[in-house]
ROVO-168696 format. One record per residue (C-alpha): y, x, z. Coordinates in steps of 0.02 Angstrom, whole numbers, plus 32768, in hexadecimal, padded with zeros to 4 digits. Example, Ala and Ser with C-alpha at 12.3 -4.5 7.8 and 13.67 -1.06 7.14 Angstrom:
BEGIN
7F1F82678186 7FCB82AC8165 
***
This chain:
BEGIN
3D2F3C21A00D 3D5B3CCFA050 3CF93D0AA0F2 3D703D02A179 3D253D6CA204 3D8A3D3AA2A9 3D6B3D8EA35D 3CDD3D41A3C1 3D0A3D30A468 3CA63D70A515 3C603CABA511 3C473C64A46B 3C303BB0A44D 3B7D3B77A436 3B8F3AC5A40D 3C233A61A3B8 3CA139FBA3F1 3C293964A39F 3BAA3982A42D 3C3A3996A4B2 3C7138FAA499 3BD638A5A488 3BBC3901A53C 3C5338B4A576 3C2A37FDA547 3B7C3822A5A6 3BCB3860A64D 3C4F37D2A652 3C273726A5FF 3C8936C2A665 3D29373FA660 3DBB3705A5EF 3DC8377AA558 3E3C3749A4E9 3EEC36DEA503 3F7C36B2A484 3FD63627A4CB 3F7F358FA4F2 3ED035D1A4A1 3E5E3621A534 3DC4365AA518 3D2E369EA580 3CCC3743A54E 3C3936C9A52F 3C9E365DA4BF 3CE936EFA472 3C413743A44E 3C033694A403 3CA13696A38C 3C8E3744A364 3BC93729A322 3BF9369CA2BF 3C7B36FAA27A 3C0D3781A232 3B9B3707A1FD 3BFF36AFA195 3C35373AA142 3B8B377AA128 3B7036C7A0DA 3BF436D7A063 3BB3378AA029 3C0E37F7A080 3B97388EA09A 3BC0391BA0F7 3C38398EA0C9 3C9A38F5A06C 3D4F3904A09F 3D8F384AA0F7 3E563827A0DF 3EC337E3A161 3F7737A3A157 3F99373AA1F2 4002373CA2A4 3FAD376EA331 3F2C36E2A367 3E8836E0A3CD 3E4436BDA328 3E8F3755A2E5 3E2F37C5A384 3D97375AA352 3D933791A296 3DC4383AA2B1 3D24386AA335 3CCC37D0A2BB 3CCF3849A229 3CA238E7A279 3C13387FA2A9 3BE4385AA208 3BEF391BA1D9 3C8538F5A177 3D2B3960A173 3DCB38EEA1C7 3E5D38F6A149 3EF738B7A1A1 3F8938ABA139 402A38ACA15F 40A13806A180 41303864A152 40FB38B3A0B8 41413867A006 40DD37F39FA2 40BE387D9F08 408F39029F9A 400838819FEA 3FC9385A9F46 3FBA39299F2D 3F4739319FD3 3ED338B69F9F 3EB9390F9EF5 3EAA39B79F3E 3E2F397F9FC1 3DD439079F68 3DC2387E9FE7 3D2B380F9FE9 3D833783A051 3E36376DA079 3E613716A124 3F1336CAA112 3F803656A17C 3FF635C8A164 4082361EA19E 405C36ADA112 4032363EA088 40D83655A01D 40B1370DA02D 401237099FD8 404436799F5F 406C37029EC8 3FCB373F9EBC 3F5336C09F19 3F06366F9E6C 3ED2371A9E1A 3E9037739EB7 3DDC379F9EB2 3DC3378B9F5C 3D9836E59FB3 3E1236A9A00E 3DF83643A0BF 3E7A35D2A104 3E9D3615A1C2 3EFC3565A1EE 3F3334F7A160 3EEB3481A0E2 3EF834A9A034 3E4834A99FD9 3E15354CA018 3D78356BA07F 3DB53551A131 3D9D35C9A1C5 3D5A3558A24A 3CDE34FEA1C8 3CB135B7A19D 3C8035C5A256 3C443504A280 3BBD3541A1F3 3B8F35FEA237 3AFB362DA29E 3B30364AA35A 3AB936DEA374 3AE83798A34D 3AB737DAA2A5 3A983882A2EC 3ACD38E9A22E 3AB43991A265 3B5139F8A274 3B6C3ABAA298 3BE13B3EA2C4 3BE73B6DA211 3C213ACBA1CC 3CD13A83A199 3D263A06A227 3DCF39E4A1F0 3E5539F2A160 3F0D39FAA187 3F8D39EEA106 40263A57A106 40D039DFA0EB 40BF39EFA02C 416E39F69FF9 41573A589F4F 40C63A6F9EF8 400B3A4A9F26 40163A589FE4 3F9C3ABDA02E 3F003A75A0A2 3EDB3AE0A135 3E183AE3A14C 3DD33AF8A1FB 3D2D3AF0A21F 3CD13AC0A2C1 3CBD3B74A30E 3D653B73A314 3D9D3ACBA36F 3D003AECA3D6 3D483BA4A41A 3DE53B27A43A 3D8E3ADEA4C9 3D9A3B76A528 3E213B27A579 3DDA3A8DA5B6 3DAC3AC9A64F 3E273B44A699 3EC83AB7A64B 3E753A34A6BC 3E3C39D0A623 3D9E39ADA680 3DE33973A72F 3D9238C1A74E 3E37386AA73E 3E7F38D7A6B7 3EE73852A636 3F4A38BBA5A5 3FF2385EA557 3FE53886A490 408A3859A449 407838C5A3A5 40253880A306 3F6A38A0A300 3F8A38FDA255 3FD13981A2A1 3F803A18A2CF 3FF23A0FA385 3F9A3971A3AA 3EEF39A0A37C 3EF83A34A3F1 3F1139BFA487 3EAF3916A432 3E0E3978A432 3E1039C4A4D0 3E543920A535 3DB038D0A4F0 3D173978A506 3D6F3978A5A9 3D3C38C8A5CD 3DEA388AA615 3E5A380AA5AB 3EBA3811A51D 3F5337A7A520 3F993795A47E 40423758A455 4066372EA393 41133763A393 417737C6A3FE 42013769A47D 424837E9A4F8 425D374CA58C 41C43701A558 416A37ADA570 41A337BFA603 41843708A645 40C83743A5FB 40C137CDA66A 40ED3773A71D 407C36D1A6E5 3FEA3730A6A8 3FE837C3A72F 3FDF3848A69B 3FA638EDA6AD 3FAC3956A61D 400F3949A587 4046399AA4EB 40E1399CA4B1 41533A03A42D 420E3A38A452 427039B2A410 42243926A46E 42303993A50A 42EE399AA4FE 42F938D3A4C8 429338BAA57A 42FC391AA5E1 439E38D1A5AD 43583820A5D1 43E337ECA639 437637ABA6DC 42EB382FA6D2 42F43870A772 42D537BAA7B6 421F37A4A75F 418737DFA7C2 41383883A75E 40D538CFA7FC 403738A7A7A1 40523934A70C 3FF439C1A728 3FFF3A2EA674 407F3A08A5EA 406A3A74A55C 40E73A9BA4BE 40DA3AE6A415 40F93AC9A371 41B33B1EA380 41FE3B85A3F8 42323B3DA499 42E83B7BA4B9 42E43BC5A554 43773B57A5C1 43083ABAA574 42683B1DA5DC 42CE3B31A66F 430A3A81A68A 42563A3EA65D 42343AD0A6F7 42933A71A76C 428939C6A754 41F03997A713 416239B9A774 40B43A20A74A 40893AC4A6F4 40CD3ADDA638 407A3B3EA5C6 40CC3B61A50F 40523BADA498 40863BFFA404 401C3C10A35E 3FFA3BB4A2A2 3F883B29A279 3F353B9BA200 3F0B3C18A2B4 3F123CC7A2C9 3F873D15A34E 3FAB3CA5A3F2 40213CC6A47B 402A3C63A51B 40B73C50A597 409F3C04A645 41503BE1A64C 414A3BB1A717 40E03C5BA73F 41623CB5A6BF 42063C92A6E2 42543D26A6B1 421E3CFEA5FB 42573C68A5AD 429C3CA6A52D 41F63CE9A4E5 41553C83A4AF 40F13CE8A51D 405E3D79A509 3FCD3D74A4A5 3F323D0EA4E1 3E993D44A514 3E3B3D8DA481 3ED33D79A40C 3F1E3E19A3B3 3FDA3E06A36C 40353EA2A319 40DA3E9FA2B8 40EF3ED6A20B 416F3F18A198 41913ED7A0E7 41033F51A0AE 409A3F1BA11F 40A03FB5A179 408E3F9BA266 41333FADA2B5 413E3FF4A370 41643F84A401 42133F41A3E9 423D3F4FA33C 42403EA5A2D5 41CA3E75A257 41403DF5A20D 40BF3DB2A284 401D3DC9A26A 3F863DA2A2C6 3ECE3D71A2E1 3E783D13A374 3DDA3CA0A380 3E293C0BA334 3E4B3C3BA281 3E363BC5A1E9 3DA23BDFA175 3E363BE8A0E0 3E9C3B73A079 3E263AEBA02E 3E123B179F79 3E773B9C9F7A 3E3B3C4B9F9C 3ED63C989F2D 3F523C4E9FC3 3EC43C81A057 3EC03D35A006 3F883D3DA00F 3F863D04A0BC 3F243D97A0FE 3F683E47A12E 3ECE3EC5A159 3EF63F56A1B8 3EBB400DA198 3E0A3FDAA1F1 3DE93F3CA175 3E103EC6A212 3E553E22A1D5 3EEF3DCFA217 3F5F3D4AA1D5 40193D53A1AB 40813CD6A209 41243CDDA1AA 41843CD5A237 41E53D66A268 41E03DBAA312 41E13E4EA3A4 41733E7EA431 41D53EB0A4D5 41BE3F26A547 41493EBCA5A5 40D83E7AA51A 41203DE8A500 41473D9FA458 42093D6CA429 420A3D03A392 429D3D25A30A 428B3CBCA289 42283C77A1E9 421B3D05A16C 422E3C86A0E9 42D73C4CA152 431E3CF8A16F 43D63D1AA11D 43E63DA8A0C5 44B63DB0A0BD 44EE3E4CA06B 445F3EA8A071 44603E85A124 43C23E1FA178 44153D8FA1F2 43943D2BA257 43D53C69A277 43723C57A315 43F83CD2A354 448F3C7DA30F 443E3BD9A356 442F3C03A400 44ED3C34A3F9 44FD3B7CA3B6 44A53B2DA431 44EC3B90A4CD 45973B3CA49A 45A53A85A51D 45DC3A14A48A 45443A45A420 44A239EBA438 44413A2BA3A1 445B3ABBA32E 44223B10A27C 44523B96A227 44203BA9A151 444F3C2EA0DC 44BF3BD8A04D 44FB3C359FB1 457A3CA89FB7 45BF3D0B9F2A 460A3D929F8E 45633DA59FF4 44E93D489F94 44C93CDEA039 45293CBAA0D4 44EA3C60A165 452A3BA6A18A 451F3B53A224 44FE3A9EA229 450A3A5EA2D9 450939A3A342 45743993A3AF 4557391EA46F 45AC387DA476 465F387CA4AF 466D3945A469 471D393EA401 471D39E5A3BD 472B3A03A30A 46B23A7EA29A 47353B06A29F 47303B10A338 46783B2BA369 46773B9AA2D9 46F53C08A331 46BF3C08A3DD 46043C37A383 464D3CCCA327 46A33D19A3C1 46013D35A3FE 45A43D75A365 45B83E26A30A 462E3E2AA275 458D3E3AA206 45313DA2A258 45C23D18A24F 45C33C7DA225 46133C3FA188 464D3B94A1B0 45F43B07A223 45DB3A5CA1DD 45BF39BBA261 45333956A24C 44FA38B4A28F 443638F4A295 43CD397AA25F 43303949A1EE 42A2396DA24C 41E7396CA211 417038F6A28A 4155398FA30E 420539BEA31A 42153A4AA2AE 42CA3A61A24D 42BC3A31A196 43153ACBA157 42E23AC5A0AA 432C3A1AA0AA 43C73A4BA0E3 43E33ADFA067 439F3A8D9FCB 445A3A359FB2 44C33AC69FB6 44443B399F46 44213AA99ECA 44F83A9A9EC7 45003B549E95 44793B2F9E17 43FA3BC79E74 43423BA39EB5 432E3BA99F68 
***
């Protein structure tokens, strides 16, 4: 693995998020921890679980450092197995419900899982490749000749096996989507989610009635970064298993929630639930957003209507460079994803990796206390990730394309890898998209480059439109190019009923341009 040396900051952890939670289950036995619909369950009760969790996977020969698989919805019994295998020493390896069969198969090669957790409701998923996997598999909640979960855990020792863990040692494995080739697992160790729990305290994590609404799946790196500190907090993790914009709401006013996390898409679906100004939010304190920019009209209406701070943090599940915006102490900057946090450097690069001044666009880079330890297996990909500057200091490229303004804060542009380049001209979608979305029949918006012999690519809008909106594609397109450049215009506009979207609302552009590059016989 190559040594990845990030910033320390003024107050580095000292223990790991292992002992915080054990800390937590000491202070508050009789609290509720975890809830996922009808399932409710105690900080004592989850504590029990949790030992007999790593117990039984210390009983089937899992040792630590062994990687543990997961495909399953959000459950109690997920939040059980995931602190479970840290427990144990293990490294969590959630995969991904919405990857493809071939691509799960991929991450349990590459990782080398000792035990696979799956569910029912995943079971079709896994069917291709179940017989020939090398790891064991557990049944979550079904019947089929498999060892079962809960007879796993009737079986296990109640007390806590105590396998030492440090600093130094891997916590978690995150798998990028996988669409092409070997996907990539993101390592992080426990220094890492430990210097995450910096903000426990001053986001009101550890109030005494602090309850946290996680709507995102647990495999996610957007979840984890609100799971975790719900629990070292000691407050409540409610847990829904799939996302219902009413029903989240109806969560919110029954459950007096407090916190939540939550990434753009679902934060528009909320707010355009028809009665949401009659349910009772006065209990949220701190809603948070990332995974995607939040457009900055969505941040404003969120501003007004829906009560408590919100906080939108930009950054990558492999680390580096973070930015925060306050939005309701900010107000003048929506449109941006904030400043840099505290002990987080960013700087903006050219193509040869060369720092640009304040204002010009270019490549984010950046470095921070939460950085992975490197791609699991494969230091080539780590070694490409990393841009050192003229001192040897690492930081990691982002691929995403921005500017700094004049205050410091950070205006994103684009993906590199979704940049145009039209005529030798670069044309960022994000600002063709926000021309989209200002227009009133247009509720969601992308922009892809598509071949073009006279330019080699032209940008193509793809747009849905609100119920009741009568307007045709020629039209948007028209109104759109009034307001852009000559050399940023549209080429057409195609209506759509939906936009593919990955689990945490992020646009699946690649999706969307593989038809028209595989119809002009080019690679994308």
């Amino acid at each position: 693995m190559i040594p990845i040396a990030p910033p320390a900051p003024d107050n580095p952890p000292h223990e790991t998020v292992n002992d915080m939670i054990r800390a937590s289950a000491a202070r508050n036995p009789g609290r509720m921890a975890v809830v996922c619909g009808d399932t409710r369950r105690t900080w004592a009760e989850f504590d029990e679980r949790v030992n007999r969790v790593a117990n039984a996977l210390i009983g089937m020969g899992v040792a630590k450092g062994d990687r543990v698989a997961m495909l399953a919805p959000n459950s109690a019994e997920y939040a059980e197995l995931f602190i479970g295998t840290l427990r144990a020493g293990a490294i969590i390896t959630p995969l991904s419900t919405m990857a493809a069969s071939g691509a799960l198969e991929k991450m349990l090669l590459d990782c080398g899982a000792k035990t696979f957790f799956l569910a029912d409701q995943y079971r079709d998923l896994a069917a291709p490749f179940l017989s020939g996997l090398a790891a064991q598999t557990v049944a979550l909640d079904f019947d089929a000749g498999l060892p079962r979960y809960e007879d796993l855990l009737a079986r296990a020792d109640t007390s806590d096996p105590a396998v030492p863990v440090t600093l130094d040692d891997p916590c978690n494995l995150i798998y990028s989507s996988g669409t092409t080739g070997t996907p990539k697992g993101i390592l992080h160790n426990h220094w890492m989610r430990a210097a995450q729990m910096s903000r426990v305290g001053p986001n009101g994590y550890a109030d005494d009635d602090a309850r946290t609404l996680i709507s995102t799946p647990l495999y996610s790196n957007t979840t984890i970064v609100c799971f975790l500190p719900a629990l070292v907090g000691g407050g409540t993790a409610h847990l829904m298993p799939k996302f219902d914009a009413r029903r989240y709401l109806e969560i919110v006013q029954a459950e007096r929630i407090t916190h939540t996390m939550l990434v753009p898409v679902q934060y528009k679906r909320i707010m355009d639930v028809p009665d949401f100004d009659d349910f009772d939010l006065s209990s949220m304190r701190c809603k948070f957003s990332t995974s995607a920019p939040l457009r900055a009209d969505v941040k404003a209406d969120v501003l007004a209507r829906f009560p408590g701070k919100l906080i939108e943090y930009y950054g990558l599940t492999e680390g580096g460079g973070v930015t925060v915006l306050v939005a309701d102490e900010q107000p003048g900057k929506l449109h941006t994803v904030g400043a840099p946090a505290e002990f987080s450097e960013i700087r903006i690069i050219d193509e040869d990796g060369k720092p640009l001044p304040q204002g010009q666009v270019g490549e984010i880079v950046g470095r921070s206390p939460t950085m992975m330890s490197g791609y699991f297996g494969r230091d080539d990909l780590t070694a490409e990730y990393i841009w050192t500057d003229g001192d040897g200091t690492q930081f990691f490229r982002s691929g995403d394309m921005g500017r700094f303004d004049e205050d410091g804060f950070l205006i994103l542009s684009d993906r590199k890898k979704d940049m145009i380049i039209s005529g030798g001209l670069n044309i960022y979608a994000d600002d063709l998209e926000l021309v989209l979305l200002s227009d009133p029949d247009v509720m969601d918006a992308a922009v892809i480059g598509v071949p073009s012999e006279a330019w080699g690519e032209t940008p193509l809008g793809l747009v849905v439109l609100h119920a009741g909106a009568e307007r045709g594609a020629d039209d948007i397109c028209r109104a759109a190019n009034e307001r852009l450049g000559k050399s940023h215009r549209l080429s057409a506009v195609e209506i759509r009923d939906d936009l593919p979207r990955s689990s945490i609302g992020k646009i699946l552009k690649r999706e969307l341009r593989a038809p028209y590059w595989e119809a002009a016989g080019r690679q994308i």
